[in-house]
KOLPA-964245 format. One line per field, with one value per residue (C-alpha): x, y, z. Coordinates in steps of 0.001 Angstrom, whole numbers, plus 500000, padded with zeros to 6 digits. Last residue first. Example, Ala and Ser with C-alpha at 12.3 -4.5 7.8 and 13.67 -1.06 7.14 Angstrom:
# residues 2
X = [513670 512300]
Y = [498940 495500]
Z = [507140 507800]
//
This chain:
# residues 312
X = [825756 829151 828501 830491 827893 825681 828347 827025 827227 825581 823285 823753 824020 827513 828549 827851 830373 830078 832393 829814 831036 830652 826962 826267 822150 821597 824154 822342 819039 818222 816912 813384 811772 811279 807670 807189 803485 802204 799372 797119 798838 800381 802483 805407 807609 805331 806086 807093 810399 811709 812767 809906 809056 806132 804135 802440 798619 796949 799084 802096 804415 807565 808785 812071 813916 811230 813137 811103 812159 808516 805465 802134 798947 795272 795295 792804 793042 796833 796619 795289 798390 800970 799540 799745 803600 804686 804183 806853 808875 809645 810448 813644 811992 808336 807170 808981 811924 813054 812775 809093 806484 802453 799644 796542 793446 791840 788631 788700 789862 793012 793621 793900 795127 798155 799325 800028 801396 803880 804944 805529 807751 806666 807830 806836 803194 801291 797921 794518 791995 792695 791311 792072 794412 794093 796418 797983 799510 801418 803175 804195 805787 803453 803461 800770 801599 804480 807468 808688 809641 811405 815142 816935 814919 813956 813981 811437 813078 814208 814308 816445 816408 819787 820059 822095 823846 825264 823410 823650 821012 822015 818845 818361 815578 815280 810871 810785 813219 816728 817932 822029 823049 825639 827887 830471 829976 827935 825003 822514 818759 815597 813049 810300 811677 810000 811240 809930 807840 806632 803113 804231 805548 802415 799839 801694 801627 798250 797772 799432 797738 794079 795574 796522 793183 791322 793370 792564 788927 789087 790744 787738 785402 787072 787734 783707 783883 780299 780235 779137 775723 776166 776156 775246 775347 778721 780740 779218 780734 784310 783104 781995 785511 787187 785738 786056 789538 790377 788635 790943 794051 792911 793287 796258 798178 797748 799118 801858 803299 802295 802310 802845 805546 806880 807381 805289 805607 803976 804708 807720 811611 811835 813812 812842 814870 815083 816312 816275 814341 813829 810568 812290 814560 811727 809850 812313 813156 809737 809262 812952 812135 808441 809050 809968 813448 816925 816648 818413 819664 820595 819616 820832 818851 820040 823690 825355 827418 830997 831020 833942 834307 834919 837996 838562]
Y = [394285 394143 394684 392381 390024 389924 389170 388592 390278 388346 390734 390537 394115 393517 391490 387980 386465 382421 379800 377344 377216 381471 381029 379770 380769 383147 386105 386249 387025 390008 392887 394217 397975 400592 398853 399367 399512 400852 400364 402224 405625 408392 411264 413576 415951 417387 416372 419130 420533 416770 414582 412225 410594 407673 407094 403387 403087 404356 401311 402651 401325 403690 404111 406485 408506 408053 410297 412989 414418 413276 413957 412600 413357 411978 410155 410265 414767 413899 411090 412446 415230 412784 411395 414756 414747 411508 411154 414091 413041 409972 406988 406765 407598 406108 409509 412524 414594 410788 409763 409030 408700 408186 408784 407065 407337 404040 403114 400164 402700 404135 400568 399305 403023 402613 398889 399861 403060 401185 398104 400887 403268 405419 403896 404067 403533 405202 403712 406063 404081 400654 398051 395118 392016 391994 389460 391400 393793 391195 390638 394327 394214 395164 396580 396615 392817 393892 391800 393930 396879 399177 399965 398055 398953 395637 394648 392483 389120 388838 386290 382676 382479 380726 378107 374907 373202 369352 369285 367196 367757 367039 366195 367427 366628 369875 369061 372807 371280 371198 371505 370854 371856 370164 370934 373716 372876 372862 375188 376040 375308 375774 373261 371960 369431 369913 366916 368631 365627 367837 367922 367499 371024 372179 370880 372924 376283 375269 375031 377804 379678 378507 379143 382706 383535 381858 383721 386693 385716 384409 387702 389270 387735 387630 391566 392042 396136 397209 400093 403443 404156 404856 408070 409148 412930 412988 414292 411125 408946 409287 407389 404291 404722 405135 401745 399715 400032 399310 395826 396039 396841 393779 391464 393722 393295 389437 388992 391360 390654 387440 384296 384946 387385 385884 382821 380945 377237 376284 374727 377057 376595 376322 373617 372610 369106 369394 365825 367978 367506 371201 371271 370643 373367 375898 374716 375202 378795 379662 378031 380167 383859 383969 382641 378706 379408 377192 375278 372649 371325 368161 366313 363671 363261 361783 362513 361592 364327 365054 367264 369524 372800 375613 377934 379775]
Z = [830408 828586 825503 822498 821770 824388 827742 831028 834189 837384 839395 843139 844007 844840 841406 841027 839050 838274 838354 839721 843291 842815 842105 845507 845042 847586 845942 843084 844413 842489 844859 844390 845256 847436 848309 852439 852469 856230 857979 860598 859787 862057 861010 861872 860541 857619 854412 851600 852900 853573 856279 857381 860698 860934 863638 863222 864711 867874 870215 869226 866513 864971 862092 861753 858440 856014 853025 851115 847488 847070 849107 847413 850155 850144 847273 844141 843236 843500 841324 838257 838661 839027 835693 834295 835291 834797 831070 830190 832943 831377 833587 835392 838904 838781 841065 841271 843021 844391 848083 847160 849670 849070 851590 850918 852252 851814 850411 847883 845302 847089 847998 844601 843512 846148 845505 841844 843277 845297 842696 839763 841705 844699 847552 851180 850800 853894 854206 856381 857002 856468 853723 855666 855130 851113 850971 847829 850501 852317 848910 848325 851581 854816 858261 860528 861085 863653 862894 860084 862621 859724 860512 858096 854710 853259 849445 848057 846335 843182 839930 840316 836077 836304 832917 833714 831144 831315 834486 837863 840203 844209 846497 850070 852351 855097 854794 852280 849855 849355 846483 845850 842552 840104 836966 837957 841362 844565 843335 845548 844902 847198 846709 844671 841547 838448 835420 831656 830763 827727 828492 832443 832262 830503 832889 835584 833984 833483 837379 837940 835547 836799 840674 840248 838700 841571 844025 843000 842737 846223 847782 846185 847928 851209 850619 850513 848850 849560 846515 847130 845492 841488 840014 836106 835186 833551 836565 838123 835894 837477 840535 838087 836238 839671 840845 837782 837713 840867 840205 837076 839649 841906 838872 837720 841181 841522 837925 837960 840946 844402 842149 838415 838569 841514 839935 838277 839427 842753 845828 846470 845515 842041 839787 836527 834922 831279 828745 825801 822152 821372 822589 826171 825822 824989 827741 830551 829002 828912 832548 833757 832634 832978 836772 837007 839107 838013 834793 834672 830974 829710 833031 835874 838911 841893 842229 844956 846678 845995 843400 841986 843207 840834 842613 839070]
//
């Protein structure tokens, strides 16, 4: 199977490791621990949580219900009521985002040390069929042994090649929870769940937003039957939704980022002040050594396993 057998010192010994505390891996962690195990939890930032927790679904629906708000006050004034444009104070609000993160977290933590569940911060590779090298954000390295080891290790943001990530104009879905600016005019390149989340935050705290979608509509794989009047709400909130359009070039100038489309519905050229890149996640599979463990990690760095007789 070419499974490596350790030679590192061990320094901590457990029943079960747990590898990444998102949703998946701190249920999982818990769960083991309630059922009488010795559980050692291993994630590699400062925090448990994940990336659900930490910069996804919590971050975006705290903004999304100040989003809320918003368009429900705007939509009022059909009905006779309307309130002064809001003064949106993004320091402000980047606190209360924060603040919710932070009272999970901190739970999240609470609960681990409830049931002396063992958390070690670092990034882990395994080294064999029954250990993992962490190693944590200082370069100090620590090897885990494990009777069973659970791999919850989540996704990171995937990258298109040719975008210029080192200017700041230019933001993953993470960079756009920082709440930066509000700019004028946003391109989102993307538009799945993460994109138009991001979109109708800033769409509400005064950006123009211009939405791309390589696909012929928006949340590809979801039904069209729902997608189609909710296009329609969103059309009459952003400034322009082009799909069956590919970003082919970005470009930074000194007026803002020129971006190039191909499509029949886009026109060649345009120029924004920021751009959201958010075509979607990767697995990370392939970062965490799997294969010195005996485990398959296909291309796209999901490992196959077997419920019941499918083969997922």
């Amino acid at each position: 199977t070419g499974v490596q057998t350790c030679a590192l010192p061990i320094y901590e010994q457990a029943e079960v490791v747990v590898l990444g505390s998102g949703p998946g891996g701190y249920t999982a962690a818990f769960r083991a621990a309630d059922l009488g195990k010795n559980v050692v939890l291993i994630e590699k930032e400062e925090v448990l949580g994940g990336v659900c927790l930490n910069v996804g679904c919590i971050p975006s629906k705290a903004l999304l219900h100040v989003a809320e708000v918003v368009s429900e006050a705007n939509e009022f004034e059909e009905l006779g009521i309307k309130f002064n444009k809001p003064k949106i104070d993004t320091d402000k609000l980047r606190a209360h985002k924060d603040g919710v993160i932070s009272k999970l977290t901190t739970g999240l933590k609470g609960m681990a040390k409830q049931r002396k569940v063992t958390t070690i911060h670092g990034f882990g590779k395994f080294t064999s069929a029954n250990t993992i090298e962490v190693e944590a954000a200082d370069g100090s390295k620590k090897t885990v042994g494990f009777e069973n080891c659970i791999i919850a290790a989540g996704s990171s943001v995937t990258k298109l090649p040719f975008i210029p990530w080192e200017d700041e104009r230019v933001w993953d879905s993470t960079e756009a929870l920082e709440l930066h600016n509000i700019p004028k005019r946003l391109l989102v390149v993307g538009g799945g769940i993460i994109g138009l989340e991001m979109a109708t935050v800033y769409s509400a705290l005064g950006a123009k937003v211009t939405v791309v979608e390589l696909s012929p509509g928006l949340i590809p794989g979801a039904d069209r039957d729902l997608i189609r009047p909710f296009e329609k709400t969103l059309k009459k909130r952003y400034e322009n939704i082009y799909t069956s359009t590919k970003v082919t070039e970005l470009t930074t100038t000194t007026k803002g980022m020129v971006c190039k489309f191909e499509s029949a519905k886009a026109p060649e050229e345009d120029t924004f002040d920021n751009v959201l890149v958010a075509i979607g996640r990767s697995p990370n599979g392939k970062l965490i050594d799997a294969d010195k463990a005996g485990v398959v990690v296909n291309d796209h760095g999901f490992i196959p396993v077997e419920i019941g007789r499918a083969h997922v």
